[in-house]
C-alpha positions as CSV (number, residue, x, y, z in Angstrom):
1,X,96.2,99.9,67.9
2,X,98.4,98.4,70.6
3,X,99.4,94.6,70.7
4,X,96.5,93.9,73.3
5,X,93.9,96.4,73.0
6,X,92.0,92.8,71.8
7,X,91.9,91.9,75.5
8,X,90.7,95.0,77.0
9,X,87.9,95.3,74.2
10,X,86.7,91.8,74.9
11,X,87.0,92.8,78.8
12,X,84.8,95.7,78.4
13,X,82.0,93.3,77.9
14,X,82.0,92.0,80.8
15,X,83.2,95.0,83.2
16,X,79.8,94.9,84.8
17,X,80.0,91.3,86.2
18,X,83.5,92.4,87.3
19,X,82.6,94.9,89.0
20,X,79.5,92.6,90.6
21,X,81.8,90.4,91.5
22,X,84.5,92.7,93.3
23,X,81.7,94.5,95.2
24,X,80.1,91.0,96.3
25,X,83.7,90.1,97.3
26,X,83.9,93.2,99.2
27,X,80.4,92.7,100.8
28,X,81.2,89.3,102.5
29,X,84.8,89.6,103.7
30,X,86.6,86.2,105.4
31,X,89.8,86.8,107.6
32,X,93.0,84.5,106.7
33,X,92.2,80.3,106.3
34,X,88.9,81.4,106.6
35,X,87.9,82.6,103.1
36,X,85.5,79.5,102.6
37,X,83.2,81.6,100.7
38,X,85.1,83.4,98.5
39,X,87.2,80.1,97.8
40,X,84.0,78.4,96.9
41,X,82.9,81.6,94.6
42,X,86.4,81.2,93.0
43,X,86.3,77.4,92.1
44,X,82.7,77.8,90.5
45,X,83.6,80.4,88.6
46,X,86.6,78.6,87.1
47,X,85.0,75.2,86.8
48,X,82.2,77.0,84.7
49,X,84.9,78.2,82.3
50,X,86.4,74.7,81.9
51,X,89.1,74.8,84.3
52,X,90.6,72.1,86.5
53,X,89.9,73.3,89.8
54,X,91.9,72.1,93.0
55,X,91.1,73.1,96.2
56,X,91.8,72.9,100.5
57,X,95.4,74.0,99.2
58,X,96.9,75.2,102.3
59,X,93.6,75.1,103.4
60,X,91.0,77.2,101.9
61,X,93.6,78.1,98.6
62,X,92.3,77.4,95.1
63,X,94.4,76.6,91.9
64,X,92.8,76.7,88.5
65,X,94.6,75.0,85.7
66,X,93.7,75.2,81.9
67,X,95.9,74.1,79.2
68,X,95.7,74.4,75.7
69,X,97.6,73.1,72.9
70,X,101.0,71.1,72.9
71,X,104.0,73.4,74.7
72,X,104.8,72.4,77.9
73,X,106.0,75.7,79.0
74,X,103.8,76.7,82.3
75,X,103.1,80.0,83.9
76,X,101.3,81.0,87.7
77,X,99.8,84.2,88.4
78,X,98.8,84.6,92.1
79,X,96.1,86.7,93.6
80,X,95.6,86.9,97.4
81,X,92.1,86.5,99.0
82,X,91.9,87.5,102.9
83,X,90.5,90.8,104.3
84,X,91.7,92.3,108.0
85,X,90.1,92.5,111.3
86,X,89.5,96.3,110.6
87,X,85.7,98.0,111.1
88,X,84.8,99.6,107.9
89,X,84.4,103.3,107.3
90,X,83.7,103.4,103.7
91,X,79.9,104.5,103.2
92,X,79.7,102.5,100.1
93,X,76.8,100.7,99.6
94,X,78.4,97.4,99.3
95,X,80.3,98.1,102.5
96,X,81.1,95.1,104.6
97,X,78.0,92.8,106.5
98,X,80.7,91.0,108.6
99,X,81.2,93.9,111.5
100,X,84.7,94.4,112.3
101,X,86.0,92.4,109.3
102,X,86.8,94.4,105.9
103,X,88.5,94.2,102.8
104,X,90.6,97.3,104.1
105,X,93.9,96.0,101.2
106,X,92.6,95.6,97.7
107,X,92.3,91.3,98.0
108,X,88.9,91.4,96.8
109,X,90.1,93.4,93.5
110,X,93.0,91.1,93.2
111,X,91.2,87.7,93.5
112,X,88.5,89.9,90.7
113,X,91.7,90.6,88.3
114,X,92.8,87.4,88.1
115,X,89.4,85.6,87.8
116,X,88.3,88.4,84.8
117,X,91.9,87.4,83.2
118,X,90.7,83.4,84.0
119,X,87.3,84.5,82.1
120,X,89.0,86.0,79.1
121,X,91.7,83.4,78.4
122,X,89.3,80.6,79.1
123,X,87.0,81.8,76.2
124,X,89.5,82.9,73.8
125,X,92.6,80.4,74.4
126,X,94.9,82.3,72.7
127,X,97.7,80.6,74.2
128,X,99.7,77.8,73.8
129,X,100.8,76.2,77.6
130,X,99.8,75.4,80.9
131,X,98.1,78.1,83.1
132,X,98.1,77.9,86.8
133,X,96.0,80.8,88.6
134,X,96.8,80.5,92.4
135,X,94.1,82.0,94.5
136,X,96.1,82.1,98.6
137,X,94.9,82.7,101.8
138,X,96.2,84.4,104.4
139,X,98.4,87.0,102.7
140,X,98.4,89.0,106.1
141,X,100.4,87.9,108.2
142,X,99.0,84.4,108.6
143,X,101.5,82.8,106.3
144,X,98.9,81.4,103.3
145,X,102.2,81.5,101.3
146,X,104.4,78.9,103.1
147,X,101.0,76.7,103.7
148,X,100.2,76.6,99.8
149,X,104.1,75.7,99.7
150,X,103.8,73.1,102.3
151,X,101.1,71.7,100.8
152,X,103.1,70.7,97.4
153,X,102.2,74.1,95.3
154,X,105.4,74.2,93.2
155,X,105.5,70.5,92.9
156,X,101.9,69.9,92.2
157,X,101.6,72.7,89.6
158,X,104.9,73.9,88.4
159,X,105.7,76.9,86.8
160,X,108.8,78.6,84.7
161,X,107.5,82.1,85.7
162,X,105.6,83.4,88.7
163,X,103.5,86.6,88.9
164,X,101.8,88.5,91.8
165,X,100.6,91.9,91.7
166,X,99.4,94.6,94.4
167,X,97.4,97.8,94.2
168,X,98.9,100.5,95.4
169,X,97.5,103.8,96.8
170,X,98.9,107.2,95.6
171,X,100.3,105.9,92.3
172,X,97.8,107.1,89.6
173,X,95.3,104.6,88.7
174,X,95.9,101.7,86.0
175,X,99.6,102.8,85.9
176,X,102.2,99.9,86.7
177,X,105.5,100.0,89.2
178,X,108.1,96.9,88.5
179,X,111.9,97.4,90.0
180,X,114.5,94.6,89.5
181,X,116.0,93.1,92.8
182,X,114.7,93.7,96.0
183,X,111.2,95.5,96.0
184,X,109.4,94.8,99.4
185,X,110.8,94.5,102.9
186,X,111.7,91.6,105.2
187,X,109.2,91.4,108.3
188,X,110.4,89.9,111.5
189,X,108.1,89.8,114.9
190,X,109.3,89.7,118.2
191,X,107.2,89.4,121.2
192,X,109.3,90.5,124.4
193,X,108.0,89.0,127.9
194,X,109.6,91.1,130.8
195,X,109.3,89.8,134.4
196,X,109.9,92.6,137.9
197,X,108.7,92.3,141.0
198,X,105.6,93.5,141.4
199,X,104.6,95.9,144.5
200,X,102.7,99.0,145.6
201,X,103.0,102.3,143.8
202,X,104.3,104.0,147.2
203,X,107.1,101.3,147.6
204,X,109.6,101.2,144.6
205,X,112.2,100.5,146.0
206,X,110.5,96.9,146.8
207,X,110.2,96.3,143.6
208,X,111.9,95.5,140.0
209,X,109.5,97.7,137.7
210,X,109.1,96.0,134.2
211,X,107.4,99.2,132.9
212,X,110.2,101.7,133.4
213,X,112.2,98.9,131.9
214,X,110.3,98.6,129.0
215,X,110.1,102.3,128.3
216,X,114.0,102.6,128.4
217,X,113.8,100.0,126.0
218,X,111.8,101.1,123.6
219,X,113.7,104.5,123.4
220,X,116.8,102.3,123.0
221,X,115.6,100.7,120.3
222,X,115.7,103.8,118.4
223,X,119.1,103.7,117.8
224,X,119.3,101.0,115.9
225,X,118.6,102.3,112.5
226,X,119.8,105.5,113.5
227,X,123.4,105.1,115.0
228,X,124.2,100.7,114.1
229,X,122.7,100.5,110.3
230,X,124.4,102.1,106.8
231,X,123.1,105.3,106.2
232,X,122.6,104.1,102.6
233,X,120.2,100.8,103.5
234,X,116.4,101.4,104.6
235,X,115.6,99.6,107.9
236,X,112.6,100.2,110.2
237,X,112.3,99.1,114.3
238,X,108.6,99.4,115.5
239,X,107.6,98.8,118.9
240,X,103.9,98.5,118.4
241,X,102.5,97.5,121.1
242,X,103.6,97.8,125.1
243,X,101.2,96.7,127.4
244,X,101.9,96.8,131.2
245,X,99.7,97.0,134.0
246,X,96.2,98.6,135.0
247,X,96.3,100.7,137.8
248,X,97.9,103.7,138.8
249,X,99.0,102.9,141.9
250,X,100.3,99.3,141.5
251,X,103.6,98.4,140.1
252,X,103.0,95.7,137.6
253,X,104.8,92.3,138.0
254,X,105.0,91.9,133.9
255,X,105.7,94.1,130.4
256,X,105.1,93.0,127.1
257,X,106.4,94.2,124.2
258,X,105.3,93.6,120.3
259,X,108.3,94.6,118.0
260,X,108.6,94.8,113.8
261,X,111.5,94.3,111.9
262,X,112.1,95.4,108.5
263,X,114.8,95.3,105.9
264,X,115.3,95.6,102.2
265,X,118.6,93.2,102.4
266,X,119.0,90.2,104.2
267,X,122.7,91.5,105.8
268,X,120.5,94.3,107.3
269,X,118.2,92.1,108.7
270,X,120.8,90.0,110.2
271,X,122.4,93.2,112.0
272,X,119.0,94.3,113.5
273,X,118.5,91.3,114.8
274,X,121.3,90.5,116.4
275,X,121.5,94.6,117.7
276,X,117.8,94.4,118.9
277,X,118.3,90.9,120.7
278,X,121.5,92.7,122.8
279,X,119.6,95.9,123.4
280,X,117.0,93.8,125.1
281,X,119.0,91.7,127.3
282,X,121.6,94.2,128.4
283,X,118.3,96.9,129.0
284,X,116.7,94.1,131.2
285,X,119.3,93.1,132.9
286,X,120.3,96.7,133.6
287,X,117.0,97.2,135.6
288,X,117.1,93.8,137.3
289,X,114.6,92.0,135.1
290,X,114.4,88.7,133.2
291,X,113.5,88.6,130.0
292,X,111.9,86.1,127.2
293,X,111.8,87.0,123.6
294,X,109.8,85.1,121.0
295,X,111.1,85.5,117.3
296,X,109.0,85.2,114.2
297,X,110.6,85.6,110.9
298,X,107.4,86.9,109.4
299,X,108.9,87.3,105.5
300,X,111.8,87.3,103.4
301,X,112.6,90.2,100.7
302,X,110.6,90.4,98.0
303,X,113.1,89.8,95.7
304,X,112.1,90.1,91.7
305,X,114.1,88.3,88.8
306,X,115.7,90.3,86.0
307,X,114.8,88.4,83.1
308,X,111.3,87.8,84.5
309,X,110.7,91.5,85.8
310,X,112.0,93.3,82.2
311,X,109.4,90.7,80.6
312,X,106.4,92.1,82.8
313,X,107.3,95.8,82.1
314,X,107.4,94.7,78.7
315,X,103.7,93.6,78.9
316,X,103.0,96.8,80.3
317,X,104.6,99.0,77.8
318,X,102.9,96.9,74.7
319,X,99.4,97.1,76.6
320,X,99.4,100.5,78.5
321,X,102.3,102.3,76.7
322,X,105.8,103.9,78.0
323,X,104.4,106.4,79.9
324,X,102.2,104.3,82.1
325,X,105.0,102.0,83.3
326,X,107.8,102.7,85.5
327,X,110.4,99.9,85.7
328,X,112.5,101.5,88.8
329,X,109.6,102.3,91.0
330,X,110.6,102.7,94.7
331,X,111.0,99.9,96.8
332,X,108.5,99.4,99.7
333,X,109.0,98.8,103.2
334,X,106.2,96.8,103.9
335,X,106.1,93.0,103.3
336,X,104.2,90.1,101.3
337,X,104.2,86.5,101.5
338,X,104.8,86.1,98.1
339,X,108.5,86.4,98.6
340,X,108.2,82.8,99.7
341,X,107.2,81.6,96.7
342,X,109.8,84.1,94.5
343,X,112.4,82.2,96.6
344,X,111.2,78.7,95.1
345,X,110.5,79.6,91.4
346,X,111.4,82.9,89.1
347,X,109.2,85.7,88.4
348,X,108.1,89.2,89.7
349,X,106.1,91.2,92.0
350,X,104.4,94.3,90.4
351,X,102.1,97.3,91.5
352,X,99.4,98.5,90.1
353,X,98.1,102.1,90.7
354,X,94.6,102.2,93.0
355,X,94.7,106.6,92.7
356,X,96.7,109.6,93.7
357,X,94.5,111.0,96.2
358,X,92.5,107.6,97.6
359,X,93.2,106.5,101.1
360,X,96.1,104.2,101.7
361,X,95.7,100.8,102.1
362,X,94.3,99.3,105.9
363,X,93.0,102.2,106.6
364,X,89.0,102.1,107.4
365,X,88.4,104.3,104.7
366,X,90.4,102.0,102.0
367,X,88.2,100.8,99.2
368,X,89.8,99.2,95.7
369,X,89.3,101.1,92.8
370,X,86.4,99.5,90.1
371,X,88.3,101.9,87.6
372,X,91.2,99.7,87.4
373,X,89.5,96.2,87.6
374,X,90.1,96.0,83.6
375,X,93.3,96.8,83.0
376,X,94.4,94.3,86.1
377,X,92.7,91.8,84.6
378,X,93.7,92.9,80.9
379,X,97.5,92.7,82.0
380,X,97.4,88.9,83.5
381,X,95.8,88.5,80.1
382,X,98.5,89.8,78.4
383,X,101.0,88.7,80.7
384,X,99.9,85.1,79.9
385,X,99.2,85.2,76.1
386,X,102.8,86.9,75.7
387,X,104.8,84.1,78.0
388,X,102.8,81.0,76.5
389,X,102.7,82.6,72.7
390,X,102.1,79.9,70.1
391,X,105.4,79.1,67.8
């Protein structure tokens, strides 16, 4: 028998109220510093199992403390809560009642995880610590991270180690992905404001056209990661969005442009920001128009601890076995908030496989995987009893 099997035994008792829960969760879905429901479903459910329950942490955030016995060694695990502004394409019968709003990235079966972990270690207390289960909002894009953070997270409830975990379409499902060092991309957002002259389509040569300008721009752009960035470093430029005028026959006076930034090392980042920022004034200027660019620095990388990281696959190897863990899984360009809170305390990021062949995560037809909703929650369990083990 393997070192935790207890946990996923004891879980299996209650994998019908997980699921329940997950699917209830997935039913009534709250966009970023919103999630007043879900909060409030959260903060009963762990005051019912004898937590300390804190809530309005960077707004609609919950943290759930438990202690037992006398070591003051601490531990967090995090789980997001906030869906996207994405119209559901499921079918599923619990699909979303809240049209245009959908749990399109797994938060539903994350905040589920953590809360079947917060059921089991409640009622067993085989630990010896404090526990700190952080429930954020606004993982997407909103910055629930940095508000938790502002709000005294760290200081309020510290914690020697810090865990987050994310499913993860395409891996198969229940397996675990851990890498030391950087794992998930930075995220920088740029809105670019360019200002011509507006005029009639029959007259260009009275005008200063912010659209053509745009569109050399946005093919500049290109060559950023292509011809300025080390072959060997993963970067990505996307011009998302261009908007610019509505009729065919008028030259528009203005051209936006929405940019994202990525970068698995911070150098990187610094290079494609300071490459984009030239392209942009030099391809303005070039075409005769002014230009105004708003920077958001978005996230940090996600950058996991060594010590903490070779401790999580550890927990995965005793409870899943060797051959469900992979401790160099590939890095990721996308982005999470958590790197905020990795740059304030120690700990790691993880993945946990949704299914091979299931859509990929915001897309319409996304849907979180009930299979894995026990071994998620059997892994913080085991996470927890392993870094707060009695002497």
């Amino acid at each position: 028998m393997r070192p935790h099997q207890h946990i996923l035994d004891w879980l299996s008792d209650v994998a019908s109220d997980l699921q329940a829960v997950r699917q209830d969760i997935h039913a009534h879905p709250e966009l970023g510093f919103e999630e007043n429901r879900t909060s409030a479903l959260v903060a009963q459910s762990l005051r019912q199992w004898g937590y300390e329950v804190h809530t309005g942490i960077g707004k609609t955030g919950v943290v759930g403390v438990l202690r037992n016995g006398s070591s003051s060694r601490t531990l967090g695990i995090r789980a997001d809560m906030d869906a996207l502004p994405i119209l559901e394409n499921t079918g599923a019968a619990y699909t979303s009642q809240h049209a245009g709003c959908m749990h399109a990235c797994g938060h539903d079966g994350h905040t589920t995880m953590l809360l079947g972990a917060a059921r089991y270690l409640a009622a067993t207390r085989q630990f010896d610590g404090t526990l700190n289960l952080i429930f954020q909002p606004a993982e997407e894009g909103q910055g629930g991270a940095e508000a938790m953070l502002a709000d005294g997270l760290l200081e309020r409830f510290p914690c020697d180690g810090l865990f987050g975990m994310h499913n993860m379409p395409g891996l198969p499902a229940g397996h675990l992905g851990l890498r030391v060092g950087p794992m998930m991309a930075s995220q920088d957002l740029l809105t670019v404001t360019l200002e011509g002259v507006g005029g009639h389509g029959s007259m260009p040569h009275l005008t200063v056209d912010p659209l053509v300008a745009a569109a050399s721009m946005v093919m500049a752009l290109q060559t950023v990661v292509a011809r300025n960035i080390d072959t060997q470093e993963a970067a990505v430029v996307t011009v998302g969005a261009l908007q610019a005028g509505q009729a065919a026959n008028v030259i528009p006076q203005q051209a936006l442009l929405r940019l994202s930034l990525r970068a698995l090392n911070p150098k990187v980042r610094e290079q494609m920001l300071e490459r984009v920022n030239a392209i942009i004034q030099t391809q303005a200027a070039s075409f005769g128009c002014t230009v105004q660019i708003e920077h958001r620095p978005a996230y940090p990388v996600l950058v996991n601890h060594p010590e903490e990281t070779e401790f999580a696959r550890q927990v995965g190897v005793a409870l899943l076995g060797a051959e469900a863990v992979d401790g160099n899984t590939r890095t990721l360009m996308g982005s999470e908030d958590f790197a905020w809170m990795l740059q304030r305390c120690p700990g790691s990021y993880l993945f946990i496989g949704n299914g091979v062949s299931r859509p990929m995560v915001h897309n319409p037809a996304y849907d979180f995987n009930d299979d894995i909703l026990l071994t998620g929650a059997a892994y913080w369990g085991a996470l927890a009893e392993s870094w707060l083990k009695p002497a």
